[in-house]
C-alpha positions, 0 to 999 in steps of 0.5 A: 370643136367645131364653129356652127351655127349652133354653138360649139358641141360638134365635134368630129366624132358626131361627124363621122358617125353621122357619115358612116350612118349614112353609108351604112343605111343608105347605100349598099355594098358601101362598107369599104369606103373609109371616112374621116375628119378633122380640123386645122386652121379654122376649117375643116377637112373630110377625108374620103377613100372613094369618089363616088358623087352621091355619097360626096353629096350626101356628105355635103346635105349632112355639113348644110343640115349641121348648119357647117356652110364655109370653111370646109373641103372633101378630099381623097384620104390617100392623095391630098392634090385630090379635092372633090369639093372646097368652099375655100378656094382662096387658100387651096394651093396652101392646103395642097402643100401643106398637106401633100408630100410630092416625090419622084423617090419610089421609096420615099412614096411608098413608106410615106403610104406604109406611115400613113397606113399605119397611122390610120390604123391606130386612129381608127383603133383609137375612134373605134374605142374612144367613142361614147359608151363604148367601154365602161358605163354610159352616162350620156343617155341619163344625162341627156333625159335629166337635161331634157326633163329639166328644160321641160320643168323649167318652161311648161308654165310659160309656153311662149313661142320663145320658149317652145323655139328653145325646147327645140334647140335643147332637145336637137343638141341632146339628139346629138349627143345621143348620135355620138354613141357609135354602132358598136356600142352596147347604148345604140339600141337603147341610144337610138330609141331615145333620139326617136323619141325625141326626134318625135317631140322635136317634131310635135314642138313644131306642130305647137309653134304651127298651131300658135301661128295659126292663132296669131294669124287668124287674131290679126286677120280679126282686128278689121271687121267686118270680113267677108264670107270667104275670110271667115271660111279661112279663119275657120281652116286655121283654127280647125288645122290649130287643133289638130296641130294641137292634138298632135302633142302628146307630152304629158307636162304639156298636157295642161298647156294643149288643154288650154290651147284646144278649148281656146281654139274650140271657142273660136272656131265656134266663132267662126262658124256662128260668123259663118252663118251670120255672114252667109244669112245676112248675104241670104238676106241682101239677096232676097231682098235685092232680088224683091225689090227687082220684082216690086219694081218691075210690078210697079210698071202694071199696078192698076188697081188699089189691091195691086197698091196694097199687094206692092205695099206688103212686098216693100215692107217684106223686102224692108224686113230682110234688110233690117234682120241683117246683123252688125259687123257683117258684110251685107250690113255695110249695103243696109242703111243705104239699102233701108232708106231706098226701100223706106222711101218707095214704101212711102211713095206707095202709101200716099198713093194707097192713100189718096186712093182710099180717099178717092173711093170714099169720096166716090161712094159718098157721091154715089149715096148722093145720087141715090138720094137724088134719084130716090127723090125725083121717084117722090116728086121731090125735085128740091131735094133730088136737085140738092143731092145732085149737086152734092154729089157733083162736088163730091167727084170734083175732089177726085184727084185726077192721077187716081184710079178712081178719077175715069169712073168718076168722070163718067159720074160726072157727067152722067149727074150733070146731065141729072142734075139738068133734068132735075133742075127742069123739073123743078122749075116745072113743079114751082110753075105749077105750084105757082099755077095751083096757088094763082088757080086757088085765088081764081077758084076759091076767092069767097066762094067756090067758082071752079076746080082744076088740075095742072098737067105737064102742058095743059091747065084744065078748069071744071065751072062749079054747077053751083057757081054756074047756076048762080050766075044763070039766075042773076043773068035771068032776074036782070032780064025780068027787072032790067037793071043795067048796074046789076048786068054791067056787075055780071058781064065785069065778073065774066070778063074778070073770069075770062081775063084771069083765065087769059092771064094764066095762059098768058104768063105760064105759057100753058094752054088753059080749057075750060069745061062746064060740070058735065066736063065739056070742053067749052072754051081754050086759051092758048098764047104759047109761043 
């Protein structure tokens, strides 16, 4: 037997047939070359009839595939001093020796050919029938389903990578031994439809130990979320390519084990694209967001109304909205919390301003009520009234915060009022002098008997002498004269100047021109001390 890598089952026949597959398939034209092996001294010896490079190195890829890497040479069967490769080159010279018979006797050469011809001619009778399933029954082909059905049997329950790697190994060492049954066999047909069938299970094996690594990857890559969008998208490949791994197995144990398998990687690929879509709606919404918020900002530079304020309110609480809809464990929720707290505090910002500027226009239509109070007032004549309605309203609009929309309006009111509430407080001051004229006229007019009427205007007193009163006097003046008494004219001339004075007096503190007119309202007398 031979030292692999793989144990000891190889021997020199599975070589050689495995060479001569290689001519025979390979290369045309080629049946003449002989090939042959054996071991001696720990290593192995190729023997070759022709030198012809592609098939040494097809020789040399089939001793690498058989995991034969040292201890190994390629010579010329009929000239031993002819080596066309050795991986041992620190025991050539001994290999030379031991193997090459030197002579310059013509004859000694030519019957150590004619013993070597011979002796090649009985090995290769002896190969020819000594192979596998050559003569007689061919139990290497039962032998070789039973060991593989067993291995089968033995491990179906417990896949593991392990177990699966030496499934592989069994079935490649029972190819083998079906690789032994020669050509010429009766078994090659039935030999080879074997090794192509579990050549194809060798390979299906491989598809599982791909589509369980894949499962290991895509597992390890999941242990740290959140992942990005791209990651996940990975993630989906590898479990999209487990499956169709997966599907490729068709061994009928194995049947449960795929199922198992394929509704597993079913699930997470399911996962992957309900994460997929999270990811791809929580960037969707970052973005809008983001982008909204880009917008509000550059708005915020031209807002000149409340309706601008209560528009950029909406926007702000839209564009909070889209944040708060992104999903845990995705990437665009490691930029919400920060993002949510910016937006938090424009929002604020924004509805203290919304509200001062309500409060500022209620306070404005409160102070516009006033003024309409005041003027609907002074339409009465009520000048107290229209005074105190003005000045209402003049505080109202010093509440006005000056930043305010509503503060340049309420200047211009202010102003406006003020100029009112001056015009107001003349006129008042006006109608208390002439209630106060009236009340120091009804003392004059009225005390005891009825002497005058009259009427106060904005710059003029007018008083009408009652007939009555006037006839009065004029009898008292003509009965003085008749009985002459002197105490009885000095009571009329003192009532007369007394009028006059109160007359003068009026004038005088009111600063208003005075006329007197007789019953007939003929002017007969003005006084007149304005300034």
């Amino acid at each position: 037997m031979i030292k692999t890598a793989i144990g000891d089952n190889l021997d020199c026949e599975t070589l050689n047939h495995k060479f001569h597959e290689i001519i025979n398939g390979e290369f045309d034209n080629l049946d003449r070359i002989e090939i042959d092996c054996f071991k001696e001294d720990n290593y192995l010896v190729i023997l070759i009839s022709e030198s012809i490079t592609e098939v040494i190195d097809r020789i040399k890829d089939t001793l690498e595939e058989y995991q034969i890497v040292d201890n190994f040479l390629i010579r010329n069967i009929n000239d031993a001093n002819e080596i066309y490769y050795n991986s041992i080159e620190h025991n050539l010279e001994d290999i030379k020796q031991k193997k090459y018979y030197s002579s310059q006797n013509f004859s000694v050469g030519f019957i150590v050919s004619l013993l070597g011809g011979i002796s090649l001619g009985i090995i290769g009778i002896f190969y020819y029938f000594t192979r596998p399933c050559v003569l007689g029954e061919c139990s290497v082909i039962t032998e070789t389903e039973t060991s593989i059905s067993n291995q089968f049997e033995a491990n179906y329950q417990n896949l593991t990578e392990e177990n699966i790697k030496a499934l592989q190994l069994g079935l490649i060492l029972e190819i083998n031994e079906l690789k032994r049954i020669p050509r010429w066999s009766k078994y090659h047909e039935e030999a080879t439809s074997f090794i192509e069938k579990y050549d194809k299970k060798v390979s299906q094996l491989d598809n599982v130990l791909g589509a369980l690594q894949l499962e290991k990857d895509s597992t390890n890559l999941t242990q740290n979320l959140p992942l990005s969008l791209d990651e996940w998208i990975r993630i989906k490949g590898f479990w999209q390519e487990s499956i169709e791994l997966m599907n490729s197995l068709n061994i009928d144990i194995l049947a449960n084990f795929k199922n198992e398998k394929l509704n597993l990687y079913q699930n997470q690929l399911t996962i992957a694209d309900n994460n997929i879509s999270r990811e791809k709606q929580g960037q969707e919404n970052l973005i809008n967001a983001q982008n909204l918020a880009t917008t509000i900002e550059n708005k915020q530079k031209e807002i000149s109304s409340l309706t601008d304020l209560e528009n950029i309110e909406k926007s702000w609480q839209t564009a909070i909205k889209q944040v708060e809809s992104i999903e845990p464990l995705t990437k665009a929720y490691q930029e919400k919390e920060t993002l949510l707290n910016s937006y938090l505090l424009n929002l604020m910002e924004i509805q203290k301003q919304i509200t001062k500027e309500k409060n500022a226009l209620n306070i404005k239509n409160q102070a516009k009520k006033n003024i309409n109070e005041a003027l609907e007032s002074q339409k009465n004549n009520q000048w107290t009234k229209a005074v105190s309605a003005w000045e209402n309203a003049l505080k109202e609009l010093k509440k006005i915060a000056p930043e305010t929309f509503t503060a340049q309006e309420a200047k211009n009111l202010e102003t406006s009022t003020n100029k009112q509430l001056e015009t107001a407080k003349s006129q008042l001051k006006k109608a208390l002098v002439k209630q106060e004229i009236k009340a120091e006229l009804d003392t004059i007019c009225n005390n005891s008997e009825l002497k005058c009427s009259y009427s106060v205007e904005p710059n003029t007193v007018k008083i009408f002498l009652n007939q009555e009163y006037l006839q009065k006097i004029s009898k008292l003046s003509s009965l003085n004269s008749l009985t002459n008494n002197d105490q009885q004219k000095q009571q009329i001339n003192t009532h007369i100047e007394q009028v006059e004075k109160n007359y003068q007096y009026i004038s005088t503190k009111y600063q208003i021109m005075v006329e007197v007119y007789n019953p007939q309202r003929q002017l007969i007398m003005i006084y007149n001390t304005r300034i």
